[in-house]
PyMOL CGO cylinders between C-alpha atoms (Angstrom):
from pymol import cmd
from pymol.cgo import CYLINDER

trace = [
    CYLINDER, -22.49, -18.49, -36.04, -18.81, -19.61, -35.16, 0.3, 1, 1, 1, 1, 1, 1,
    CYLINDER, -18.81, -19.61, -35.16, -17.85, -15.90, -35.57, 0.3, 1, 1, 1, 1, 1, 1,
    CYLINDER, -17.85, -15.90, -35.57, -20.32, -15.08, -32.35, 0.3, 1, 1, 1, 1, 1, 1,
    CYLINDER, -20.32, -15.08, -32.35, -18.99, -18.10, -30.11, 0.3, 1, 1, 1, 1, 1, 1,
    CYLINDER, -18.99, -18.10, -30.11, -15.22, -16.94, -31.32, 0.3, 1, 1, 1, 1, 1, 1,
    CYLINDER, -15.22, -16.94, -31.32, -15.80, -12.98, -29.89, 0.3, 1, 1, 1, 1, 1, 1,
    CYLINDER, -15.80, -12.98, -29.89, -17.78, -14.34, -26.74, 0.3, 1, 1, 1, 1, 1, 1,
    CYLINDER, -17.78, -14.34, -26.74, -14.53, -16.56, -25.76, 0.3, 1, 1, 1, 1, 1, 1,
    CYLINDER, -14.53, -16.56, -25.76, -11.82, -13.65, -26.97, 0.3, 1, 1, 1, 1, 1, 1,
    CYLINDER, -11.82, -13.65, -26.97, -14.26, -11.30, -24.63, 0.3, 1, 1, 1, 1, 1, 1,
    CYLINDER, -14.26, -11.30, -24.63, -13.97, -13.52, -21.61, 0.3, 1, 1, 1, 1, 1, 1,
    CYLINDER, -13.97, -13.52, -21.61, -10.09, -14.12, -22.21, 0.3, 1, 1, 1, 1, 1, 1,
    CYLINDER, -10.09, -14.12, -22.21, -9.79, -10.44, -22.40, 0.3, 1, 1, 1, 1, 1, 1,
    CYLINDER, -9.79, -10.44, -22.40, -11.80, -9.92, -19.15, 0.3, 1, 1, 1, 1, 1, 1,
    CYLINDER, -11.80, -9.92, -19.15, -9.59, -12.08, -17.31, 0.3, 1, 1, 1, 1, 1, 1,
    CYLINDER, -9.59, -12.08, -17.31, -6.52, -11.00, -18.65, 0.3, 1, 1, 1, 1, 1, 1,
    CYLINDER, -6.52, -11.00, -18.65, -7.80, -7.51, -17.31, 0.3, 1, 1, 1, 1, 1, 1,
    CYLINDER, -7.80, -7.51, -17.31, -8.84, -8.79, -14.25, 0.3, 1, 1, 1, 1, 1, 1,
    CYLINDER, -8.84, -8.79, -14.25, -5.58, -10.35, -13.27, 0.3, 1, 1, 1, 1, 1, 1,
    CYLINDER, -5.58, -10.35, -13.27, -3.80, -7.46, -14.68, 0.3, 1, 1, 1, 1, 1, 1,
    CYLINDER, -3.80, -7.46, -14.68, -5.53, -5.49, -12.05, 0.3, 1, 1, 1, 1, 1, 1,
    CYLINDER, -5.53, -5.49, -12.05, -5.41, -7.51, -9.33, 0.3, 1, 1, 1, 1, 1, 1,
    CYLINDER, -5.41, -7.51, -9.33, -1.42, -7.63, -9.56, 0.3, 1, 1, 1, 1, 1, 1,
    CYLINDER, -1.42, -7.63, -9.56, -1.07, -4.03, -10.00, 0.3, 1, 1, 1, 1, 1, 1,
    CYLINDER, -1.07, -4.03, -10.00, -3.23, -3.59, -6.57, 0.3, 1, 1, 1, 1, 1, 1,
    CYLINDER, -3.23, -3.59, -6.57, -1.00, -6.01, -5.37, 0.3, 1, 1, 1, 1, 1, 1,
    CYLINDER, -1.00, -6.01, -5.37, 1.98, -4.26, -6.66, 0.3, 1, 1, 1, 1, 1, 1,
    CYLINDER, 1.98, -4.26, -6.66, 0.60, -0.80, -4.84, 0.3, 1, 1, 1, 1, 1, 1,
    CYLINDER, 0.60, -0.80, -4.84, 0.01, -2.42, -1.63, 0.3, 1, 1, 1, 1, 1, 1,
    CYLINDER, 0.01, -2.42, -1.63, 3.64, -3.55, -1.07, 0.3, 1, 1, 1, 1, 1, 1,
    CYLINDER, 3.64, -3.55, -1.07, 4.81, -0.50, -2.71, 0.3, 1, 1, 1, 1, 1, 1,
    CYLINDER, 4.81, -0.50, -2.71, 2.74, 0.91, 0.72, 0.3, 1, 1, 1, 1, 1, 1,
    CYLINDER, 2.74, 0.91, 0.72, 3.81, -1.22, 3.08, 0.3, 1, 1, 1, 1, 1, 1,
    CYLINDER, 3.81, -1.22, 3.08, 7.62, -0.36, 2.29, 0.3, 1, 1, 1, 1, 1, 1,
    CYLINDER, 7.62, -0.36, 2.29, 6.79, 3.23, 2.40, 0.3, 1, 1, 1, 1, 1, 1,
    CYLINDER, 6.79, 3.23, 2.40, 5.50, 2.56, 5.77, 0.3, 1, 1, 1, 1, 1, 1,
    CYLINDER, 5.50, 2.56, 5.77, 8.40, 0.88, 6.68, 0.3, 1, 1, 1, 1, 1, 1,
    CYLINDER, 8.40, 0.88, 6.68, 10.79, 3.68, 5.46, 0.3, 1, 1, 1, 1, 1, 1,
    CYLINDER, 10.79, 3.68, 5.46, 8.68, 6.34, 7.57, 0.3, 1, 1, 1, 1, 1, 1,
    CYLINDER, 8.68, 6.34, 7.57, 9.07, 4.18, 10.90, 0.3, 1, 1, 1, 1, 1, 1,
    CYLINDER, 9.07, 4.18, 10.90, 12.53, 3.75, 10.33, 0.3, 1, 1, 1, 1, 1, 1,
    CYLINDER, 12.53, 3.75, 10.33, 12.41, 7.85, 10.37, 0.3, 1, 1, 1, 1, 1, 1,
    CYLINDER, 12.41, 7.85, 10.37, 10.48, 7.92, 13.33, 0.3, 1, 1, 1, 1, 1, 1,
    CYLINDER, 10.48, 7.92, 13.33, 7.15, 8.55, 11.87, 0.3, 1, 1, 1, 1, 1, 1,
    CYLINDER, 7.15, 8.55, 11.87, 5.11, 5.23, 13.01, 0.3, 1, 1, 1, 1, 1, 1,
    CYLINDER, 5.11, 5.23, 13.01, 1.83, 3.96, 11.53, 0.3, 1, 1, 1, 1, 1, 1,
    CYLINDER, 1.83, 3.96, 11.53, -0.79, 1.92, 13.54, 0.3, 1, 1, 1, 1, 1, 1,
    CYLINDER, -0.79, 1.92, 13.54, -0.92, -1.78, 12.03, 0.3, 1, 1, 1, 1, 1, 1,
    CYLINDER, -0.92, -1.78, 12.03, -5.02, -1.60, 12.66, 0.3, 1, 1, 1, 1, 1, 1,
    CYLINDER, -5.02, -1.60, 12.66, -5.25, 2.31, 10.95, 0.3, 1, 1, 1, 1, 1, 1,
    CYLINDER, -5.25, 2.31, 10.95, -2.82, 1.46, 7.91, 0.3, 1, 1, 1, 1, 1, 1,
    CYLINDER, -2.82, 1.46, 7.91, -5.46, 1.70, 5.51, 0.3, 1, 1, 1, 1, 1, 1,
    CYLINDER, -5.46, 1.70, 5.51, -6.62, 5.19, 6.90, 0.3, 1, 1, 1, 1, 1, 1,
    CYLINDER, -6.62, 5.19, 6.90, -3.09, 6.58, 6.95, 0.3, 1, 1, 1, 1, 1, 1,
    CYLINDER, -3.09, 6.58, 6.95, -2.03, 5.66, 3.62, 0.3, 1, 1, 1, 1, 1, 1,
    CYLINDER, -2.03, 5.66, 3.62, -2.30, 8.83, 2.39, 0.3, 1, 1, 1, 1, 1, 1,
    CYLINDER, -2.30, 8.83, 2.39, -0.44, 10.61, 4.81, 0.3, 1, 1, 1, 1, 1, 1,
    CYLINDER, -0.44, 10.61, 4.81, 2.09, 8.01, 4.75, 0.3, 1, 1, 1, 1, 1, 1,
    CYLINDER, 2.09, 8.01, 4.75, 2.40, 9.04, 1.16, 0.3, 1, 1, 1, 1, 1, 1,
    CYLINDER, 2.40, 9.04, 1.16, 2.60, 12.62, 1.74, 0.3, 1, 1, 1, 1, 1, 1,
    CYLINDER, 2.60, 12.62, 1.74, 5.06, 12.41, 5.03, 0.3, 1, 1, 1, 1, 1, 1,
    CYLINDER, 5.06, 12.41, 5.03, 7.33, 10.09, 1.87, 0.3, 1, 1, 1, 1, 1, 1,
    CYLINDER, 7.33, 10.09, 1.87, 7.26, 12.73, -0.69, 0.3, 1, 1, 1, 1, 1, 1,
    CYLINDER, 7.26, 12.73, -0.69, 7.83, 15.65, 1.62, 0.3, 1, 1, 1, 1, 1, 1,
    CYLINDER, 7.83, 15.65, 1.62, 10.66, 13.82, 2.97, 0.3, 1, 1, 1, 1, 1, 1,
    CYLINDER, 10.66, 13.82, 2.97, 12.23, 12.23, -0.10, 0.3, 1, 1, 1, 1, 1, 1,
    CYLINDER, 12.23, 12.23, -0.10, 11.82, 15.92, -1.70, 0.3, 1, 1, 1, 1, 1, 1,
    CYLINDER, 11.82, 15.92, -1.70, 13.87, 17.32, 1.35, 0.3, 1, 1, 1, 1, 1, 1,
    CYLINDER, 13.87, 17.32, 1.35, 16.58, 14.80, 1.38, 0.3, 1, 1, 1, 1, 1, 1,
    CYLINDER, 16.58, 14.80, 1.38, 17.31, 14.72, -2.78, 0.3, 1, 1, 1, 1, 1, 1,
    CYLINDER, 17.31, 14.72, -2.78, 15.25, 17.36, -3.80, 0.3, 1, 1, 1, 1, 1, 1,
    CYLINDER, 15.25, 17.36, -3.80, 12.60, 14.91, -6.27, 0.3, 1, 1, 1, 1, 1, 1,
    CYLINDER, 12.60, 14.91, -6.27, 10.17, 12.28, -4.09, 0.3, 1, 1, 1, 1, 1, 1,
    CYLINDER, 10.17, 12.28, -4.09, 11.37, 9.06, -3.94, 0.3, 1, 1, 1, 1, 1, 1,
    CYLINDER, 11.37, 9.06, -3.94, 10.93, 5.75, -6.14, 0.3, 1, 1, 1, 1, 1, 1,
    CYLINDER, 10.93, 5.75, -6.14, 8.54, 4.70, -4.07, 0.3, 1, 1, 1, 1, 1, 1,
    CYLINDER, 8.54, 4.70, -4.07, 6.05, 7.09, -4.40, 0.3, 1, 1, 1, 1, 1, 1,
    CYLINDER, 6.05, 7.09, -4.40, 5.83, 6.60, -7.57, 0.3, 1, 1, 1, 1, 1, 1,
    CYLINDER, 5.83, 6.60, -7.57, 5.61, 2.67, -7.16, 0.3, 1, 1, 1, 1, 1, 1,
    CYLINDER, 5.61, 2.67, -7.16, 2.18, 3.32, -5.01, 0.3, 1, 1, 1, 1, 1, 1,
    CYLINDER, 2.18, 3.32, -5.01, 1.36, 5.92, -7.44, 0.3, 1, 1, 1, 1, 1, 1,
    CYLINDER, 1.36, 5.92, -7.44, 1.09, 4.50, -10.94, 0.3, 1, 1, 1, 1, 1, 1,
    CYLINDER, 1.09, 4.50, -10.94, 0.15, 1.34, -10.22, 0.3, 1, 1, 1, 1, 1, 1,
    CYLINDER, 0.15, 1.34, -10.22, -3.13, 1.82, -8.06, 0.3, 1, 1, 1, 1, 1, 1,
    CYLINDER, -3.13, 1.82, -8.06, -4.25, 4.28, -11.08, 0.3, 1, 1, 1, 1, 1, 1,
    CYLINDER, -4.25, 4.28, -11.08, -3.50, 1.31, -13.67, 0.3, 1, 1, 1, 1, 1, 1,
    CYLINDER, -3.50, 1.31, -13.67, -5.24, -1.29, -11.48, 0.3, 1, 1, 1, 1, 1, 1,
    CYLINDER, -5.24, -1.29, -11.48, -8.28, 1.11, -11.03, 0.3, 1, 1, 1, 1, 1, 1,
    CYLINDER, -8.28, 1.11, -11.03, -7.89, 1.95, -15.52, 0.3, 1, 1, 1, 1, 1, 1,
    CYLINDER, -7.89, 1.95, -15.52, -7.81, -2.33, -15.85, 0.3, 1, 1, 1, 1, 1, 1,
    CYLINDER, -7.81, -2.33, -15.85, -10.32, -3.15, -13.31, 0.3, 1, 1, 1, 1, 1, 1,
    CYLINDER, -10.32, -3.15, -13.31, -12.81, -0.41, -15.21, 0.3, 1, 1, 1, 1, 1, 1,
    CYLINDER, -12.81, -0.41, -15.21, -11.71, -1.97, -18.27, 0.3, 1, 1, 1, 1, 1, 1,
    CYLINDER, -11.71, -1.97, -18.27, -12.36, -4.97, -17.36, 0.3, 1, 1, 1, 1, 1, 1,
    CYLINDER, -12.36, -4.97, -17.36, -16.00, -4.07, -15.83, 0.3, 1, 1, 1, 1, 1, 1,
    CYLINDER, -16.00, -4.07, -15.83, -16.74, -2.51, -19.21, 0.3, 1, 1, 1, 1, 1, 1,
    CYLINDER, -16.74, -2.51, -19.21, -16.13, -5.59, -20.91, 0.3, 1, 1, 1, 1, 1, 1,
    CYLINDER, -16.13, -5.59, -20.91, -17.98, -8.20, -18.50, 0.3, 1, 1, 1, 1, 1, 1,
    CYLINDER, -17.98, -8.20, -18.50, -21.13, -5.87, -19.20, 0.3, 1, 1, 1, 1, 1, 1,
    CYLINDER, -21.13, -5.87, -19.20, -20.52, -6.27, -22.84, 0.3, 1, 1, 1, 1, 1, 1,
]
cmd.load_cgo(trace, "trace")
């Protein structure tokens, strides 16, 4: 009977561990954004404040295209918006999974 209680509590530790995990690395993404926004109006290309969330991808691809001219590989920060929103959207899965345990 202890043994049940003992996986029920290491369960909900894990979930939140996940859950946090994921949150940060969304967090992590959206600033990663933000300063590729910020590099792209500082190049002339200029993002709405009110349609940021529907030019993020664009954003991203104006960033690569232009990092890839200028050094010939895309930048760091495509790459910090890139494998961070994947692991938050891997952890937050994760951590579904194991809430409907």
């Amino acid at each position: 009977m202890r043994f049940v209680g003992r996986v029920r509590w290491t369960m909900r530790n894990l979930f939140f561990i996940l859950a946090i995990a994921a949150v940060c690395c969304a967090l992590w993404a959206t600033v990663a954004a933000g300063m590729i926004a910020n590099f792209l109006e500082k190049k002339g290309i200029k993002t709405p404040f009110f349609l940021f969330r529907i030019y993020l991808f664009r954003n991203l691809r104006n960033y690569k295209e232009i990092t890839v001219q200028e050094t010939g590989r895309p930048g760091p920060l495509y790459y910090q918006y890139i494998i961070p929103i994947n692991a938050a959207l891997i952890l937050g899965l994760a951590a579904l999974a194991i809430k409907l345990l």
